[in-house]
Backbone bond lengths (Angstrom), bond angles and torsions (degrees), N, CA, C in turn:
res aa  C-N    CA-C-N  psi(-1)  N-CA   C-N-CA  omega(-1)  CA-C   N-CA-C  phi
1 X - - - 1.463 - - 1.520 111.61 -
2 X 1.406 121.30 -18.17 1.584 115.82 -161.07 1.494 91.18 -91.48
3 X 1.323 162.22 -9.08 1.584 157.55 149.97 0.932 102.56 -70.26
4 X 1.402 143.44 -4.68 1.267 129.33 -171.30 1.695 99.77 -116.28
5 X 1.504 112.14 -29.23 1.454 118.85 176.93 1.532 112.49 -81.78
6 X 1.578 104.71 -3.20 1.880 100.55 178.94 1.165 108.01 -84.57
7 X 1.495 94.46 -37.91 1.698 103.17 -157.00 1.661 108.36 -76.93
8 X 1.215 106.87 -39.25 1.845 111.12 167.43 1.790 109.56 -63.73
9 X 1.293 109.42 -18.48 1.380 99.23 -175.81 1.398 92.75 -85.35
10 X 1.567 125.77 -52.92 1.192 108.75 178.58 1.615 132.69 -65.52
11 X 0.590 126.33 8.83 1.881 149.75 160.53 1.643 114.49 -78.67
12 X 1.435 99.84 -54.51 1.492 88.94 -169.08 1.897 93.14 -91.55
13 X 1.126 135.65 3.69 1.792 113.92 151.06 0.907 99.06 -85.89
14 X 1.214 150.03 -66.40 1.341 148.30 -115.64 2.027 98.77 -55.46
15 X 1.413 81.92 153.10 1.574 89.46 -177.33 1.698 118.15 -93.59
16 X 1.360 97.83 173.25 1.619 83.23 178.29 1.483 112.60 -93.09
17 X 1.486 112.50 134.24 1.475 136.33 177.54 1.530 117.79 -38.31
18 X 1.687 112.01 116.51 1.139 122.48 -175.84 1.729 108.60 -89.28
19 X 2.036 95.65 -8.78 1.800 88.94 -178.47 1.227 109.50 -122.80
20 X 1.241 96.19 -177.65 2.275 97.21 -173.24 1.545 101.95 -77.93
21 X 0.907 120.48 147.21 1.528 125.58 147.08 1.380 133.84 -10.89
22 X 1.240 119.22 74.43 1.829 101.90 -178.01 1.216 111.03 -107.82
23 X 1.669 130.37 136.61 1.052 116.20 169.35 1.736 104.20 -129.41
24 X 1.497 105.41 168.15 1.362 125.38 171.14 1.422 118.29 -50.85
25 X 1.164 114.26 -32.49 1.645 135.89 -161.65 1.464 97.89 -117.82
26 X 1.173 111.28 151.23 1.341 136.16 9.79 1.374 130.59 -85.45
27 X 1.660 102.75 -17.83 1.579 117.03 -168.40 1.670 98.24 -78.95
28 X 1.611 117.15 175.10 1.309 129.48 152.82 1.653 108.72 -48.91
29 X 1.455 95.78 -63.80 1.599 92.64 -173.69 1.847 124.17 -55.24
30 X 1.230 95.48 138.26 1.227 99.22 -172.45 1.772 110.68 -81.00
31 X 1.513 122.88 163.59 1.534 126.74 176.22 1.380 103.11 -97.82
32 X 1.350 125.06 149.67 1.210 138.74 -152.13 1.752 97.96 -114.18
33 X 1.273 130.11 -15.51 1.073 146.52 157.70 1.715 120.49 -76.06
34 X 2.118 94.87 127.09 1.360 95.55 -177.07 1.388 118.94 -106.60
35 X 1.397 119.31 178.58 1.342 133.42 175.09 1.773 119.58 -55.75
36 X 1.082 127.39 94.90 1.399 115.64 -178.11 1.661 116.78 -43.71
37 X 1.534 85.45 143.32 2.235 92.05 -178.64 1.703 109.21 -41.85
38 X 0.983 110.51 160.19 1.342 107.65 -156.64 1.873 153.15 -5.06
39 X 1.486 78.90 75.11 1.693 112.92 178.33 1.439 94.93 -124.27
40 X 1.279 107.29 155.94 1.730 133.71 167.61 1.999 104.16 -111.83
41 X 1.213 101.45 131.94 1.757 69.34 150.55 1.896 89.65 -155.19
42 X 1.190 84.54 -178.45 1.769 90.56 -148.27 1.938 98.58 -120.72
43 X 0.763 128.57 86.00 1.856 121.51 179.29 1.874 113.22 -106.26
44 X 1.543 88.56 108.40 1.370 99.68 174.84 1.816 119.53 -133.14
45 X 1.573 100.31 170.57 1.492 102.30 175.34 1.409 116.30 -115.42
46 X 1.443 119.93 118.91 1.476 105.80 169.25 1.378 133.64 -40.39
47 X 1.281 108.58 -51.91 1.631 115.08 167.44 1.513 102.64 -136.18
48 X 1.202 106.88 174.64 1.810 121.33 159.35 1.625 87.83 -174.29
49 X 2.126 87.45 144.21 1.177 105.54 -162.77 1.875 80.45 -139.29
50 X 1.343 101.51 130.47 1.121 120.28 173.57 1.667 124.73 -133.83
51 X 1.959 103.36 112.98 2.064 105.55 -167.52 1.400 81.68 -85.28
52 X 1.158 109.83 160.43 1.777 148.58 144.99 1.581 111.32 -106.24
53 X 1.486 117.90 99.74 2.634 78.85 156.80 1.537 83.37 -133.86
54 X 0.844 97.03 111.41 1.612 123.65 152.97 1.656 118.33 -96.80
55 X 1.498 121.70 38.89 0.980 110.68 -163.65 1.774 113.38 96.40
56 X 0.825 133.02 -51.16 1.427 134.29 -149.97 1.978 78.97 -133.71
57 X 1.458 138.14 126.74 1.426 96.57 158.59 1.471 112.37 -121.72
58 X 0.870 114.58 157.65 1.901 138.86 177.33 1.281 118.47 -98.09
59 X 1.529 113.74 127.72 1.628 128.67 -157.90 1.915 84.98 -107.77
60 X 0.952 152.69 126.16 1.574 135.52 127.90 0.959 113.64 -97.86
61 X 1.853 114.65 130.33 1.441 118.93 131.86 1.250 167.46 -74.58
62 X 1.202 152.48 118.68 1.587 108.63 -168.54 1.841 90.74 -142.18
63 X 1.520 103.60 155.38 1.172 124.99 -170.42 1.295 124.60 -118.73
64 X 1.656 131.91 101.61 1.211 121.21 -176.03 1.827 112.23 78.06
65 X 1.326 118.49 25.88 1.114 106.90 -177.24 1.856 104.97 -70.74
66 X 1.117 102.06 160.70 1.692 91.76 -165.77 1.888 104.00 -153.22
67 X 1.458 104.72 167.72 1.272 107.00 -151.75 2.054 96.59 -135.56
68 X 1.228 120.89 80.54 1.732 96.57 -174.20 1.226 91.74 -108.37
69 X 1.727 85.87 137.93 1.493 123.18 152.42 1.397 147.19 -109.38
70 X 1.393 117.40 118.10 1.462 132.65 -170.39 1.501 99.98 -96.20
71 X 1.330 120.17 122.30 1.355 123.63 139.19 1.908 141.11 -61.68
72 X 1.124 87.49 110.09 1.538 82.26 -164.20 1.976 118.40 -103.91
73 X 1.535 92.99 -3.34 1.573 100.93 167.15 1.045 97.32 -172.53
74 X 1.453 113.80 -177.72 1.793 119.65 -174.96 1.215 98.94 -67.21
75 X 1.238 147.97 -13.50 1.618 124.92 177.32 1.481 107.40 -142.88
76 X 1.610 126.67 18.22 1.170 116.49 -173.73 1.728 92.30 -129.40
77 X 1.229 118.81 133.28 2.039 142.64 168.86 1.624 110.68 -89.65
78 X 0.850 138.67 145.08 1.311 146.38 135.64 2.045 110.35 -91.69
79 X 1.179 95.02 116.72 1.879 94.03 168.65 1.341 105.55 -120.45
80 X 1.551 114.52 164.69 1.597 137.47 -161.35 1.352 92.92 -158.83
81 X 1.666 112.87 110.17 1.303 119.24 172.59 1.315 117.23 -123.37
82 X 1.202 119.09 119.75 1.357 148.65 -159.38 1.674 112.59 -107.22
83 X 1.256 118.07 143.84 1.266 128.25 -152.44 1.703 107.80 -147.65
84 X 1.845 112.79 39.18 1.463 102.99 -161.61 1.298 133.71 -49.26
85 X 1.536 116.64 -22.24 1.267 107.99 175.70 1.632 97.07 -175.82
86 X 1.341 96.36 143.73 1.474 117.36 -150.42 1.889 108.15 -138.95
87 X 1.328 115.46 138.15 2.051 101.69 -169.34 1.582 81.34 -145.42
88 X 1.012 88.19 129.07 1.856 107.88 164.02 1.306 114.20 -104.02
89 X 1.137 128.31 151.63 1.734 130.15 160.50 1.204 113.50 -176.39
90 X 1.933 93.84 119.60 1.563 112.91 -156.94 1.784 74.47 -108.57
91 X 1.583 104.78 132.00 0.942 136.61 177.77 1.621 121.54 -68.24
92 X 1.669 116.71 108.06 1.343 113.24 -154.52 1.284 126.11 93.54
93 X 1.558 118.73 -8.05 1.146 123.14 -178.29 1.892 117.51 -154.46
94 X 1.149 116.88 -150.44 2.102 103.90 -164.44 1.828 84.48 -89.78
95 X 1.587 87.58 152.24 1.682 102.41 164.61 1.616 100.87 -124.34
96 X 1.383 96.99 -175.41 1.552 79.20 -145.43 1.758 77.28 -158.51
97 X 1.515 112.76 135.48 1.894 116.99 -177.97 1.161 103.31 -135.20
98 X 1.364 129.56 172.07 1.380 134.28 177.19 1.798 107.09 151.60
99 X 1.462 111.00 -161.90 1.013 110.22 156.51 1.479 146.52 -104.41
100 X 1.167 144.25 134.63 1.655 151.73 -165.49 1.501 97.10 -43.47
101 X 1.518 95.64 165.83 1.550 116.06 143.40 1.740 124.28 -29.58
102 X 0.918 134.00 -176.04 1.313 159.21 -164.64 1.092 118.33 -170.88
103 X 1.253 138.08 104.85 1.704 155.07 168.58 1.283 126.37 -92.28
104 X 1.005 122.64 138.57 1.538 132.53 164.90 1.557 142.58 -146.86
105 X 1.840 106.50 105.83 1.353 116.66 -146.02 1.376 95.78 -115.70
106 X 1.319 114.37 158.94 1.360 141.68 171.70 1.844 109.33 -134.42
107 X 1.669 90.24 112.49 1.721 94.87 176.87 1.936 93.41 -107.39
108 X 1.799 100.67 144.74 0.895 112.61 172.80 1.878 107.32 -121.02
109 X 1.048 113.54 133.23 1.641 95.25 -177.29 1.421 109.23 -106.87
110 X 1.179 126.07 114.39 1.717 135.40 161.72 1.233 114.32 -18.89
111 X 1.569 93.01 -67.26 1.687 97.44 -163.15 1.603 104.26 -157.60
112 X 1.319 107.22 158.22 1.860 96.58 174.26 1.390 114.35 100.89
113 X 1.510 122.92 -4.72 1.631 116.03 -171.03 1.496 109.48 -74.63
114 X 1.375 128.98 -25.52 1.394 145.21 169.98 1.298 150.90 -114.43
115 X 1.542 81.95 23.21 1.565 103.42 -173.54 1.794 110.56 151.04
116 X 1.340 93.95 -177.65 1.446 112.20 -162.53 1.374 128.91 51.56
117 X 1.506 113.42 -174.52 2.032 101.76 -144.21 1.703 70.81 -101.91
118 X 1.728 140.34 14.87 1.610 110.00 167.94 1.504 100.49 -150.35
119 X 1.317 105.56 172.25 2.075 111.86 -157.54 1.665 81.68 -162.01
120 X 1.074 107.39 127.99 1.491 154.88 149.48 1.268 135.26 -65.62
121 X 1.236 139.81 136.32 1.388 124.57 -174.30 1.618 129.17 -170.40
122 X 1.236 146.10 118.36 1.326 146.61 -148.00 1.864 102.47 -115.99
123 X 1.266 111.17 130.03 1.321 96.78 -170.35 1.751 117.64 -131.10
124 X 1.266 112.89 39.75 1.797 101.00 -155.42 1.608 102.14 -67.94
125 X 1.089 89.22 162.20 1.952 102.50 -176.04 1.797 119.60 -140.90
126 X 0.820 100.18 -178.86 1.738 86.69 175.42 1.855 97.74 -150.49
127 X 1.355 143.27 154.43 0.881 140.83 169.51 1.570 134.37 -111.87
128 X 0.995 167.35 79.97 1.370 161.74 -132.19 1.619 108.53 -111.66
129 X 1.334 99.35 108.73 1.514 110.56 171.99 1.445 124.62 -41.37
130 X 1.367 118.19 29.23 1.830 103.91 -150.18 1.594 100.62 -75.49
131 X 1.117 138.46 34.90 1.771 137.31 -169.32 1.162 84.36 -122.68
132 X 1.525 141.36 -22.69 1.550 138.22 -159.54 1.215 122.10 -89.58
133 X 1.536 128.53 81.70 1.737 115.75 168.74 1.559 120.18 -17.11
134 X 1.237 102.11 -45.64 1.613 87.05 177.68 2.169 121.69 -120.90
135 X 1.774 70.85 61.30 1.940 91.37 -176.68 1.825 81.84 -68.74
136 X 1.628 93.41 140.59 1.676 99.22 147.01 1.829 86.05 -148.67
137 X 1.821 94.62 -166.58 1.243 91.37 160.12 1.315 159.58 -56.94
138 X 1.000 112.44 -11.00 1.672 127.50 -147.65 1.699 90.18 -122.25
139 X 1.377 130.21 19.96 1.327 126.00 -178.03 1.736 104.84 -117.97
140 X 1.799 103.46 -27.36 1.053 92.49 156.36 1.419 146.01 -32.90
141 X 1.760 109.72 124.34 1.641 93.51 -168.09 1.707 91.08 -124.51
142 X 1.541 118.73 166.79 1.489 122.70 177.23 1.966 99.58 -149.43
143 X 1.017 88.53 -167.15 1.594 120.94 150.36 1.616 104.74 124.72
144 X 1.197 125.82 -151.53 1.567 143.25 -124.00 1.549 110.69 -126.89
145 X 1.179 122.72 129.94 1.034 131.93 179.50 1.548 124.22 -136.32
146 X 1.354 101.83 124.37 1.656 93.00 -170.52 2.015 118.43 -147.18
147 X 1.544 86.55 95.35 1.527 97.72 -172.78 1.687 114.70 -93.43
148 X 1.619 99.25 152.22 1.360 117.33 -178.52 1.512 121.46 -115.70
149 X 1.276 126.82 125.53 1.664 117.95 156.38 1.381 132.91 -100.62
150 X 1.173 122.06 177.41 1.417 107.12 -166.75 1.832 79.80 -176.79
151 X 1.282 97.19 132.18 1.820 125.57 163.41 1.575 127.41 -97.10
152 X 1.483 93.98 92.20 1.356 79.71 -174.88 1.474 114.87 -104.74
153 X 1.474 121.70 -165.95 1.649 121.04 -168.71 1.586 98.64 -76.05
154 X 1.642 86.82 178.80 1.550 110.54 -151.25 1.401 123.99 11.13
155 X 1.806 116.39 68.89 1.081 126.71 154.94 1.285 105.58 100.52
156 X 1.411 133.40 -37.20 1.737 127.98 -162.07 1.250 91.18 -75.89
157 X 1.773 106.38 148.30 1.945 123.00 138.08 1.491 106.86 -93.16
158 X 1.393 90.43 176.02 1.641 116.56 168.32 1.256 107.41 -115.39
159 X 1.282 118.96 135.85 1.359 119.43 151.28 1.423 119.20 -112.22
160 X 1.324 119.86 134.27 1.791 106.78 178.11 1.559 81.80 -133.28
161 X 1.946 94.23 162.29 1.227 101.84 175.67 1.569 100.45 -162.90
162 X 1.422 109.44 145.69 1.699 130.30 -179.41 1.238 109.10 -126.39
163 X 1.544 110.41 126.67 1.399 120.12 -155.50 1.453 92.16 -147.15
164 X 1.535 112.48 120.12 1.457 138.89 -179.30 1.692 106.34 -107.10
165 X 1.189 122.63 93.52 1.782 118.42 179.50 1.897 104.85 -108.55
166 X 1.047 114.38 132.72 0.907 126.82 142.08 1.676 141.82 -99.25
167 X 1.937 98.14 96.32 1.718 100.94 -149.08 2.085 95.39 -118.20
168 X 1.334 73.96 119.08 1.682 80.72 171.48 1.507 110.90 -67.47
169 X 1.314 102.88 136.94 1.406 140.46 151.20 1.235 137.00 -57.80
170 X 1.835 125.46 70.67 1.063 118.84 -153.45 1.777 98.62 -81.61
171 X 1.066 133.93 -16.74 1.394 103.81 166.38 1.543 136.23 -71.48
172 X 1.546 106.47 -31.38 1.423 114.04 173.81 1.095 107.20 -103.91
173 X 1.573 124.40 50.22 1.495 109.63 -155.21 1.787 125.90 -54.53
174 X 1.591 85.26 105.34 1.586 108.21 177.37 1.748 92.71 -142.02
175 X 1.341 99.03 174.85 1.591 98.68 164.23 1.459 116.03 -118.03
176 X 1.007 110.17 163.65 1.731 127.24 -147.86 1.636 87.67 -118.88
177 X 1.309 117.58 157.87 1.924 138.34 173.73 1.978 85.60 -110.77
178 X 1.304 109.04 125.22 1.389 108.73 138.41 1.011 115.48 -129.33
179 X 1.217 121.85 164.94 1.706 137.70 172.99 1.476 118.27 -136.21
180 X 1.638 84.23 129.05 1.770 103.54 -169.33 1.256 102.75 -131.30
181 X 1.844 94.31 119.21 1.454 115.43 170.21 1.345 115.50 -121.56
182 X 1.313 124.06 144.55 1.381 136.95 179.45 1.552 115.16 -144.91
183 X 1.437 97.73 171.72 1.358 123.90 -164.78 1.366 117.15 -140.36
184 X 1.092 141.96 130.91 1.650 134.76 -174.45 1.094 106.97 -150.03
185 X 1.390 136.08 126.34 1.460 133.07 173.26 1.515 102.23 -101.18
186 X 1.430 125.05 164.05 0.929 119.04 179.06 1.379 108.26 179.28
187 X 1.728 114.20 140.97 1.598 133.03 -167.79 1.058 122.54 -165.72
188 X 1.459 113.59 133.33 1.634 131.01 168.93 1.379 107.32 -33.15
189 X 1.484 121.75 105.03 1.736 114.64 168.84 1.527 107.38 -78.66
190 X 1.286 117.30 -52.48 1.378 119.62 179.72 1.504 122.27 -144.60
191 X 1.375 126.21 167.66 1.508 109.38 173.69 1.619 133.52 24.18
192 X 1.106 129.34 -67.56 1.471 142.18 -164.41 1.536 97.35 -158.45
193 X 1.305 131.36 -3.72 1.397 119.78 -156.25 1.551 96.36 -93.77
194 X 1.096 157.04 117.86 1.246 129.16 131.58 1.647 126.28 -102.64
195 X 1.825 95.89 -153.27 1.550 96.56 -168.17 1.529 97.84 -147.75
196 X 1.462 103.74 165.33 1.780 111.66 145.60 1.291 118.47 -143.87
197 X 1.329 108.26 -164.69 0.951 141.12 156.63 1.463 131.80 -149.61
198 X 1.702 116.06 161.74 1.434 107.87 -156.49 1.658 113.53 -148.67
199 X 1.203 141.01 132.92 1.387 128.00 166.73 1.502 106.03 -107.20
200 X 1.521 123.03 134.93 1.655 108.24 176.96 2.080 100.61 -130.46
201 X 0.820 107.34 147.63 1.300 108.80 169.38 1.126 96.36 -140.95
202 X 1.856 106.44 157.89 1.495 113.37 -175.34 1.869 90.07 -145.17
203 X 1.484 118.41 113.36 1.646 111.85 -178.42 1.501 100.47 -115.62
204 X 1.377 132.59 142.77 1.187 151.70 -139.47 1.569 103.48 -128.35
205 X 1.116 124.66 94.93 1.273 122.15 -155.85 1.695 98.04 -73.01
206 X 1.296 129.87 -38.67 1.637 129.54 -169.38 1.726 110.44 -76.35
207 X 1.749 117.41 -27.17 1.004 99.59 -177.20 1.191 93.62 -122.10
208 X 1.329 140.45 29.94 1.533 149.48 174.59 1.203 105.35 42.42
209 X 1.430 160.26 33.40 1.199 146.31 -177.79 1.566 91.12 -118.71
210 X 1.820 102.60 135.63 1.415 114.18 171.43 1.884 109.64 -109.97
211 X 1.282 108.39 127.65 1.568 110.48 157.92 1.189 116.40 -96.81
212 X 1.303 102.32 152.99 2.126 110.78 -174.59 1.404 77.22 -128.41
213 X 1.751 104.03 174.91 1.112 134.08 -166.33 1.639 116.94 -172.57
214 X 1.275 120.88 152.28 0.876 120.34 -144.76 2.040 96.58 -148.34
215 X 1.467 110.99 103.50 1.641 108.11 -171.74 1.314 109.24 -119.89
216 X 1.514 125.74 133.41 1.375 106.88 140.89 1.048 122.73 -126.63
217 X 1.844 138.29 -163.56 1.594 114.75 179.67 1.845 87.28 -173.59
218 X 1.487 107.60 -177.29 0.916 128.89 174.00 1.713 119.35 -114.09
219 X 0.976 122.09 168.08 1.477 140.13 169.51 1.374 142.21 -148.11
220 X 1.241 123.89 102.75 1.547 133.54 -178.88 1.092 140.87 -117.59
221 X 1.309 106.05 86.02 1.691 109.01 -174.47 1.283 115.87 -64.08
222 X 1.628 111.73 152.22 1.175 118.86 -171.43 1.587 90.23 -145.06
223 X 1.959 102.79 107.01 1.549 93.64 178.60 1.784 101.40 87.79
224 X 1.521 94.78 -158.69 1.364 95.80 -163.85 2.071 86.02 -136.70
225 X 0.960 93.25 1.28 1.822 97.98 -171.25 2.023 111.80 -109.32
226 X 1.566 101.22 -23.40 1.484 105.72 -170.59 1.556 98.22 -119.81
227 X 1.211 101.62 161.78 1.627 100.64 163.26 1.845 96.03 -169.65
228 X 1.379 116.07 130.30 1.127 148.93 176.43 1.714 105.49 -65.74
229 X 1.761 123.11 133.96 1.312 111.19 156.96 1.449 120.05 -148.97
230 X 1.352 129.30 165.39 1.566 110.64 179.37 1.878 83.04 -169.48
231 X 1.552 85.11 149.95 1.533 102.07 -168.35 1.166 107.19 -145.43
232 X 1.985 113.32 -160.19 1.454 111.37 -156.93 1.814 83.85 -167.38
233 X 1.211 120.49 126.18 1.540 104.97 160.10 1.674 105.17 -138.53
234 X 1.289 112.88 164.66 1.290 98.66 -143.76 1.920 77.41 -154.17
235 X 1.690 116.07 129.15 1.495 124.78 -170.20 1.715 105.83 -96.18
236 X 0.852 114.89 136.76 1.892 135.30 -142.72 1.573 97.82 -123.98
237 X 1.477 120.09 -8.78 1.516 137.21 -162.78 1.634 106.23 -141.52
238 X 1.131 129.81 146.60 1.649 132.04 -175.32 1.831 91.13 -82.83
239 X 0.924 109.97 -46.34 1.706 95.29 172.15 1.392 141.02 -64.85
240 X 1.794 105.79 -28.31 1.433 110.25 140.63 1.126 141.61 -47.04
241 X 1.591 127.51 152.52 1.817 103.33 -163.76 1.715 74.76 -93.42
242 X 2.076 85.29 168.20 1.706 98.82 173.79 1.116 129.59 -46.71
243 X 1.432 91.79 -48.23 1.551 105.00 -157.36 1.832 134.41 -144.13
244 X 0.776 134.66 124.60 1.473 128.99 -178.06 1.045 122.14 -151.50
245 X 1.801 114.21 129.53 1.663 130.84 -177.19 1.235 102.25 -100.95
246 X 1.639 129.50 161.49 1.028 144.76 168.13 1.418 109.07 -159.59
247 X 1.801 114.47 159.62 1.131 115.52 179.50 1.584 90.54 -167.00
248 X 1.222 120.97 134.64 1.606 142.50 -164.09 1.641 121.89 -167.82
249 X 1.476 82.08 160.26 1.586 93.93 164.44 1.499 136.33 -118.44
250 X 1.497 124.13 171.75 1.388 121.58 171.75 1.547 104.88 -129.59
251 X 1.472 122.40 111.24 1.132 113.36 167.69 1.383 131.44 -115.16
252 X 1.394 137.79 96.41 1.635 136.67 -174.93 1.500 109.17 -67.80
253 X 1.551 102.20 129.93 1.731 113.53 161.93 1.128 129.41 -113.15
């Protein structure tokens, strides 16, 4: 009961929001902008369905994966990312359901939370296998994340983003360096409606193979507290998976 009595306590003070809406989602790239001191806000996906066929092909599901955020000062977040339930099925062979990973990030923002045309941002995280029959220690994975915005004319942002993971290798079990960089453009089409677009690559320094990717999506605010999203990403590399839908929300309290 006492996580459930913080988080309603922090909801019913919290003040009303002096900034726009930013969320993590819908794109890969992350927002460099944080949660004001006592606000919650909550960013999740109803579903996402992601093909692989490389030969063999792979269906994933996942349900409600979700993202909460606590503001804990004018420029520092606490996030808790949750993964309730997740179904694999490699075609021809066992599938396998349960629940995801478990994450835990801290965004700090440089510069940019209240102004000006750019925002800054420091992101390390740590991840905990807890969906894994065979979680121990040493599967733990983390590292660094560090996204940028930028406003440019007639209406578009930038998003860039640098992403340092350290992801164990359950076949050779060692751990692997990847690096994930992205790109997202993005603009008001109409009223509340917008859009993007996105390039992501992720290159694997131990087994040298790079995947690209290829996203776009929609956006619909509703209010100044919710905003609606649903997308499309699409693999640009044979090691990237084909394909992936999504459709979610962002809600601030």
């Amino acid at each position: 009961m006492a996580p459930t009595w913080i988080v309603c306590s922090i909801i019913t003070l919290a003040p009303p929001s002096a900034r726009p809406l930013s969320a993590d989602r819908p794109d890969v790239t992350e927002s460099p902008y944080t949660v004001e001191p006592g606000r919650a806000q909550v960013e999740f996906s109803f579903a996402e369905w992601t093909r692989d066929d490389d030969g063999a092909r792979t269906d994933r599901w996942s349900l409600a994966p979700m993202n909460i955020k606590i503001g804990l000062t004018e420029r520092v977040e606490a996030q808790l990312l949750l993964a309730p339930w997740s179904w694999i099925d490699e075609h021809g062979a066992d599938h396998a359901d349960g629940p995801g990973p478990a994450g835990l990030r801290f965004k700090l923002n440089l510069w940019g939370n209240d102004g000006g045309d750019t925002a800054l941002a420091v992101m390390p995280f740590v991840v905990f296998p807890v969906g894994d029959p065979a979680f121990a220690p040493e599967r733990i994975e983390g590292g660094l994340i560090v996204p940028f915005a930028m406003e440019l004319d007639w209406g578009f942002s930038l998003g860039l983003m640098a992403e340092f993971d350290f992801v164990w290798d359950a076949d050779d079990r060692v751990y692997d360096l990847e690096f994930v960089h992205s790109a997202a453009l993005g603009r008001d089409l109409f009223g509340d409606l917008g859009g993007f677009i996105e390039y992501v690559g992720v290159l694997a320094a131990r087994r040298g193979d790079y995947q690209a990717s290829a996203n776009a999506g929609l956006t619909l605010g509703i209010g100044q507290d919710v905003q609606l999203d649903c997308g499309i990403g699409i693999g640009l590399t044979e090691s990237a998976d084909d394909l992936r839908l999504f459709a979610g929300m962002t809600m601030r309290f």
